[in-house]
N, C-alpha and C positions, 0 to 999 in steps of 0.2 A: 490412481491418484495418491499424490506423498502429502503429509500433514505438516507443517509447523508451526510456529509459534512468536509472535510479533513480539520481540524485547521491551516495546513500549510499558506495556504494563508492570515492567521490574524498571522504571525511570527512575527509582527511588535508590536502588542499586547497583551497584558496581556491574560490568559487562562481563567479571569474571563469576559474578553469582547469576546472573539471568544463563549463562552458557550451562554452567552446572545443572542449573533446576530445568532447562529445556530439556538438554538429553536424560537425566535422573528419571524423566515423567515417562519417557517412549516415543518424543518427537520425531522426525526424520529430517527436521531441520531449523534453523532459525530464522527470523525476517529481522535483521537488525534496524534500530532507529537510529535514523540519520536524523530528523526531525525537531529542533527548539519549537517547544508551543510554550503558552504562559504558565505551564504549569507542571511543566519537565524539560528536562536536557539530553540531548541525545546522547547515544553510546558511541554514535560514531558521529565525532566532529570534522567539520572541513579543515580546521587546523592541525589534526593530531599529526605529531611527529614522525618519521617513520619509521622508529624505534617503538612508538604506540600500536601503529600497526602490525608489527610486526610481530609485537607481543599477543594482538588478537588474533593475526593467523595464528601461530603455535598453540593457542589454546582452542580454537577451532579443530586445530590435527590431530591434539594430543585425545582430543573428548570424540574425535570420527562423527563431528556434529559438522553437512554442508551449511553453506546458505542461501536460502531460499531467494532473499532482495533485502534491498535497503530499503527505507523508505528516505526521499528527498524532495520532500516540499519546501519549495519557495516561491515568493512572488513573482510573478514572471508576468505582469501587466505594468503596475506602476512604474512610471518612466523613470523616478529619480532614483529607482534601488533596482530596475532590472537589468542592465548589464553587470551588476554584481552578483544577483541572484543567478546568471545564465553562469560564470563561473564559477560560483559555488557548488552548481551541479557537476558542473563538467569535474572538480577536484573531489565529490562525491564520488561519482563515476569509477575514477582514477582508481579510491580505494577501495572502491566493492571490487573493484578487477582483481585487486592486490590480495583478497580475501576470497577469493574463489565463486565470487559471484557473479549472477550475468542477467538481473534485473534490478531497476530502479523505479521506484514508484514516483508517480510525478504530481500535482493538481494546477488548476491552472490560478487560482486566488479569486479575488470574489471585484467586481468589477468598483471602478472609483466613481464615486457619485459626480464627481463632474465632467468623467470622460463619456461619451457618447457609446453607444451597441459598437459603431464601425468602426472609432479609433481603439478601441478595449479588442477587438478579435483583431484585427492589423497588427497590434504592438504584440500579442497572445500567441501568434501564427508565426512569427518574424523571431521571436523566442524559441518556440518549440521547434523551429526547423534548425534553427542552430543548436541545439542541443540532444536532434536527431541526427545530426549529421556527425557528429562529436561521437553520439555513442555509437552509431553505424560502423565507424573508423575504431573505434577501440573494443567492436563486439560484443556492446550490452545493449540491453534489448530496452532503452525506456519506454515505461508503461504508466499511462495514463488513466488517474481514476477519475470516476466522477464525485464530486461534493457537494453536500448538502448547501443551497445558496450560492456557490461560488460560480462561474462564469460555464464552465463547463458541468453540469450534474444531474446529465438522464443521456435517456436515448439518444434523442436528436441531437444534443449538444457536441456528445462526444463524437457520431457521425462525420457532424459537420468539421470538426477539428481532424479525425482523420483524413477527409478531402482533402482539406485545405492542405495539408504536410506533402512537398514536395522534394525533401533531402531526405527522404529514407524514408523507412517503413515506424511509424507511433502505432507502438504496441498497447494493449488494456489492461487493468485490475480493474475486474469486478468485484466493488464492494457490495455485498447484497444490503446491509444496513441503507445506506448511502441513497443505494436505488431504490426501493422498497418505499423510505421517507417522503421523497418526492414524488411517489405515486406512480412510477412504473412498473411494471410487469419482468418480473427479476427474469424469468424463464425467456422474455422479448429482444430484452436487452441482450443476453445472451447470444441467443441465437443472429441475433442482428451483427455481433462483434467477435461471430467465431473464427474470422480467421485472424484477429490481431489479440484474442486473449491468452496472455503467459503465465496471468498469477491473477487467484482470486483470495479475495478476505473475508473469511469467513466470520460475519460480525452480525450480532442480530440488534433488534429495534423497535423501540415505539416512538408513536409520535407521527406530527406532520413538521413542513418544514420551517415553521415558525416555535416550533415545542416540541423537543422529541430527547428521546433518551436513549442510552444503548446496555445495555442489560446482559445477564450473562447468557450464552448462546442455551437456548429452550427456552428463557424465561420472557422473549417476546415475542413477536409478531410476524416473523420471516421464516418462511416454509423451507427450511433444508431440504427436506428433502426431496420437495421439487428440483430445489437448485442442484442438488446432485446429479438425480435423473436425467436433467437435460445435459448438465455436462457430459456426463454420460452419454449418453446421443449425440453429441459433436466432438467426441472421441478425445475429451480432454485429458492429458493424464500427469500436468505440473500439479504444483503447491496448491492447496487448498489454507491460506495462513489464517490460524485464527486470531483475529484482533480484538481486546479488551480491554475498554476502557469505559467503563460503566461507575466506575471508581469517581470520575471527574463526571461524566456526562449521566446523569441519575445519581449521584452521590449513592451504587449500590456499595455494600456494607461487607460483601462476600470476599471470602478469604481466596486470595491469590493462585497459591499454589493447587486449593482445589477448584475452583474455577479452569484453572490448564490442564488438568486430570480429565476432569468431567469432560470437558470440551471435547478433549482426545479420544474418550472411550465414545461420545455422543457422536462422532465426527466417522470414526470408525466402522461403528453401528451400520450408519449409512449407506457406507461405500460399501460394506458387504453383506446389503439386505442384494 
């Protein structure tokens, strides 16, 4: 298994200091944020030019840093913004390709209080098959995680959305934070989604899904090293990316750069007990 390192947590920094401080640390690769949340802006926008791009490949080349996956969350239920959202992936898509990538992390958004179970997986299903089909055609593998609260965020959920996808193959991120929260059995989940898992994130947690925080990886509640183990036993051997944002979610205090250090050498530990 290769390690990286999710650019979210450098939101606050340029894409040319998160590439730097990725490989400077010992990564094997980076997981770029495609991602606008309320309290960061992505590295990689659906607008950048391709002259923007282009400038991130060659500092991709020049540092011999691959990349692991983008992250590209959007809403892909509500009616009046999801035909926008299915093409902002698809131009996500376009520029992880452009970038030497060939995963995209997907979630599915958290359901609208006044849509019903049947029409919220309908309009969810009719989404993601258009945007499996899109990346089937241009060779990226999207991958679907599950989220705390949101429509899709355990075992069953994500199952069931596998079913349902009949224009390709909807691949996994296992978040173990994520899964852990809502009370499944990280090692279950696993095993249950070994043959569509590409990229996991290694992100640890407290909490349930009403109160939970995400802490620097040791300092909660998510057993790595099971989680290794088993991947190990269903012969995983992608990304293990770690994600950090304990910053926002727990207001932790912990310095950055040693947070990515620790992580790395904890993460390592692991893989070679």
């Amino acid at each position: 298994m290769k390690i990286a390192f999710r650019s979210v947590s450098y939101h606050d920094k340029p894409i040319e200091v998160a590439i730097e401080k990725v490989k400077s640390f010992g990564y094997d690769a980076i997981e770029l944020n495609g991602t606008t949340l309320p309290w960061s802006n992505p590295h990689i926008r659906t607008d950048m030019e391709e002259n923007e791009i282009n400038h991130v490949a060659q500092l991709l080349e020049d540092y011999k840093l691959p990349v692991a996956g983008i992250s590209s969350h959007f809403d892909l239920i509500t009616e009046e913004t999801r035909a926008q959202s299915i093409e902002l992936t698809k131009k996500q898509l376009l520029k992880l390709k452009k970038l030497g990538g060939e995963v995209a992390v997907g979630f599915s958004s958290f359901q609208p209080k006044e849509y019903s179970s049947e029409k919220t997986w309908d309009l969810l299903i009719d989404s993601v098959n258009q945007i499996v089909e899109f990346a089937t055609e241009h060779n990226i593998k999207y991958a679907f995680e599950p989220n705390i609260g949101m429509v899709v965020h355990n075992t069953q959920t994500i199952n069931r959305l596998i079913e349902a996808i009949t224009r390709g193959k909807l691949y996994v991120t296992v978040d173990t934070a994520n899964i852990m929260i809502e009370g499944d059995n990280i090692s279950e989940f696993i095993k249950s989604t070994k043959d569509n898992i590409v990229h996991v994130h290694m992100k640890d947690g407290k909490g349930i899904p009403s109160d939970w925080e995400f802490p620097p990886i040791g300092k909660g509640n998510v057993d790595f090293k099971n989680v290794v183990s088993t991947l190990k036993e269903i012969n995983y051997t992608e990304y293990l990316s770690v994600e950090y944002v304990g910053f926002e979610f727990g207001k932790y205090k912990d310095d950055i750069d040693e947070v990515a250090k620790n992580s790395l050498n904890y993460l390592k530990a692991l893989i070679n007990e």
